[in-house]
C-alpha positions, 0 to 999 in steps of 0.5 A: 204415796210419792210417784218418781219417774227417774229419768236422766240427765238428772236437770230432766227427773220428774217427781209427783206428789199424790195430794199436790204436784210441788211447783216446777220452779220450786223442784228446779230449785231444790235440784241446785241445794241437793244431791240426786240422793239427797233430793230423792230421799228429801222428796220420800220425806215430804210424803212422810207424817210430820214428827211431833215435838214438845219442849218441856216448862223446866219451872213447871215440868221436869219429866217428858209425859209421852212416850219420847226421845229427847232431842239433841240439841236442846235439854227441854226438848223431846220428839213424841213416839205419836202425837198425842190429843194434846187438847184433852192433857190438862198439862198443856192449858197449864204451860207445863210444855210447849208444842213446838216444831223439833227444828225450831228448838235449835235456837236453844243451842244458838243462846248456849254457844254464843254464851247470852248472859242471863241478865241480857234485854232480848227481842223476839220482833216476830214473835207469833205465835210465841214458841221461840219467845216462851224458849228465849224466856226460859233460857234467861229466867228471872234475870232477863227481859224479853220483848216479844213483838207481833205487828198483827192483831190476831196473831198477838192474841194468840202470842199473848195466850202462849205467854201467859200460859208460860207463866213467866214474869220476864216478858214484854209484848208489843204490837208494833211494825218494826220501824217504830223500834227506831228509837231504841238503836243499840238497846238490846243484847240480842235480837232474833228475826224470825221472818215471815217466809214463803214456809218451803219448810211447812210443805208436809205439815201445811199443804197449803203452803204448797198451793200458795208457793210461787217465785213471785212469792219468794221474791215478794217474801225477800223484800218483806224480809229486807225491809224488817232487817233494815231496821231489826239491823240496828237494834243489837247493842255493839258486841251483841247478837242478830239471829236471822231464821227462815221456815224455807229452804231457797237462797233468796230468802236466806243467804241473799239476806246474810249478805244484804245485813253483811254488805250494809251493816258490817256485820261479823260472823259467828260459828257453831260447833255442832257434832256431825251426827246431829246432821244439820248443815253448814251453808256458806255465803261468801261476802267479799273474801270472808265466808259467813255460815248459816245452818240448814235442816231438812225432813230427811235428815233430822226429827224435823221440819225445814229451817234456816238459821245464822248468827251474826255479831255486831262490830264493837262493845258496849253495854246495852245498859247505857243505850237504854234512858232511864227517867224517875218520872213516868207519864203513860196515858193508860199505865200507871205505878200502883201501890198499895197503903196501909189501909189497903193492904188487908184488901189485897192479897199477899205476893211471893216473888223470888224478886223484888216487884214494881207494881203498875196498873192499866185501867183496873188491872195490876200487874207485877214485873221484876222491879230491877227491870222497871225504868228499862220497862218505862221507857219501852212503853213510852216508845212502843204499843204494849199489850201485856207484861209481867204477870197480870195479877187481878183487878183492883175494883172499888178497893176490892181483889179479884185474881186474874187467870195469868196470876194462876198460871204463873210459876210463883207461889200462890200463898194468898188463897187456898187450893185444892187437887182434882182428878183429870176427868175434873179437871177437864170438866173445869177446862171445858168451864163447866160446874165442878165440885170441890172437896174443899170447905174453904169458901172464896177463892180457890186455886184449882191444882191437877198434879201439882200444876195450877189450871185456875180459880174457882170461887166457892159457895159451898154447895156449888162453885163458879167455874172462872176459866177464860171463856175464849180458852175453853176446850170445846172438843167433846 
């Protein structure tokens, strides 16, 4: 329950929260962005259940499969009625959706209006924990290429679970800080900074963030941000895009931030057309003479959590394609080109892309990636720490094949084995990695399929199978 004891002037109003008392200065600050309606209804907000949202898999799903409204400014995105036990939906462990926060999806809108081709390189440099990569990969499909960069070890891992749950061949995961992208100025269409922030925006879904708020930590999180932009600045090829976006709501971290890539990097701006009744604000910072706009979103207002967004445009035109080396040789000391003779190819399962595919090895995994995307592919992991690309297909031990989980959950075709439907209550149990029987004969591998959409292999022995679902995936809910 939210206490307010309304008092004026308004500068002396008072407001309480029942679970955590919101810091004065952060309260003070929310008075010079808001209205005394605005802030009082934004206050109600914060002690209201968070909305839930998904964002469908439009190679995977094409139905919402909750009670849901669809959100506005993104055709795969939908606001769930209640949130659901999303643990126990065999759709989800496929990569048939995504829960993602209902504001973030706005950057869906961002790619539509600026018009990003699908053929364009895009970099997601703070990628964790994959939301915005697994929609920018989306809007491109097969076309694009998508690097997804996250600097900390455990968040990558987790960032690599959500890509290959997607299915997607377009992305490139690495794990690099962002000064080590300084050879590869000028190489991409567009480059999305999601900054790590002081999470203003996260209060009602993360009480912790609440507690670890401080001014100190604003600032602290200002020049964080500063140093990424320094070098995330550089990246855009000339003509192409920064798009900027915090989870908080002060000026410090968001339109101070316009203003320092403006004032340094000569930045242009970029306006939206957006209908009023979405009720995202328009923010202003002026720089000079010229005003550049950024987008707002508050709980009280939309179906979703606090953010804010710009778009920036590089001065100038140029093709990324001829600020990105291309070289015949390729000499990676863990990765390799891999290709399969004539001898081989009986051992090795046969591949239905709706492209034509570069095949390459890291120790014994293969993986496939859209061949048209190889040389831009090579010279990236010459520069940068990659951790996963493509579709990881299996490995290639002693001339024999064993498929990979990330080939089963991709959204090709799978010809090479048969597969076999099962129940929910089946499929739970094979996402829980216990014992299931199949009411298939065929003995070897099996793609095991729940509505249509792949969960993974079993091998089949006959009378009993083995269940090969990653172990660190499993559900472990009872």
């Amino acid at each position: 329950m939210l206490i307010v004891n309304l008092q004026h002037p308004y500068e002396n109003q008072i407001f309480q929260m029942t679970n955590d008392l919101l810091p004065d200065a952060f309260l003070q600050q929310m008075k010079r962005l808001l209205s005394e309606e605005e802030l009082q209804l934004f206050l109600q907000a914060l002690d209201q259940k968070a909305r839930v949202s998904i964002r469908l898999n439009p190679e995977k799903l094409k139905e919402v499969p909750y009670e849901a409204k669809p959100l506005p400014w993104c055709p795969w995105a939908f606001v769930l009625r209640e949130r659901p036990v999303f643990t126990m939906d065999p759709f989800f462990h496929s990569g048939a959706y995504y829960v993602q926060e209902a504001s973030s999806n706005f950057l869906w809108q961002v790619l539509h209006q600026i018009a990003i081709p699908a053929s364009s390189l895009a970099l997601d440099l703070c990628a964790a924990p994959g939301g915005k990569t697994t929609l920018i990969s989306s809007f491109l499909g097969d076309e694009g290429l998508v690097v997804a960069n996250e600097v900390i070890k455990g968040r990558s891992k987790i960032l690599k679970e959500n890509v290959i749950k997607w299915g997607a061949a377009n992305v490139v995961l690495t794990q690099n800080d962002p000064s080590h992208f300084s050879d590869l100025a000028g190489a991409f269409d567009v480059v999305l900074v999601d900054a790590p922030c002081s999470g203003e925006g996260l209060f009602r879904k993360d009480p912790n963030a609440i507690r670890e708020w401080s001014a100190e930590n604003v600032m602290i999180c200002q020049g964080r941000q500063q140093r990424i932009l320094r070098q995330a600045a550089e990246l855009p090829r000339p003509g192409g895009y920064l798009i900027y976006s915090t989870c908080t709501y002060n000026r410090q971290e968001n339109e101070e931030n316009v203003r320092y890539l403006v004032e340094n990097f000569g930045y242009e701006k970029v306006s939206l057309s957006l209908p009023d009744q979405w009720n995202i604000i328009r923010s202003e910072v002026l720089v000079g003479k010229e005003s550049y706009p950024s987008y707002r979103f508050y709980p009280h207002q939309v179906d979703g959590e606090g953010l804010f967004m710009t778009i920036l445009r590089r001065p100038g035109s140029e093709d990324s394609a001829a600020q990105v080396r291309r070289s015949r040789d390729f000499n990676h000391p863990h990765l390799s080109r891999f290709s399969i003779n004539k001898k081989q190819e009986a051992k090795f399962p046969s591949l239905s892309f709706p492209f034509d595919i570069k095949l390459y090895r890291y120790e014994h995994h293969i993986f496939a990636l859209n061949a048209a995307w190889a040389p831009v592919f090579e010279m990236l992991a010459s520069k940068l720490n990659v951790q996963y690309f493509g579709v990881e297909l299996g490995d290639w031990v002693k001339e024999k094949f064993l498929p990979a989980h990330a080939w089963a959950l991709s959204m090709y075709p799978i010809s090479a084995y048969p597969s076999v439907e099962i129940s929910e209550e089946d499929a739970i149990m094979y996402l829980k990695k216990e014992p299931i029987t199949l009411s298939i004969r065929d003995k070897g591998w099996v793609l095991v399929k729940h509505k249509g959409l792949n969960l993974g292999w079993v091998k089949n022995l006959g009378m009993r199978s083995n269940n090969y679902y990653p172990k660190e995936w499993r559900i472990r809910m009872q």
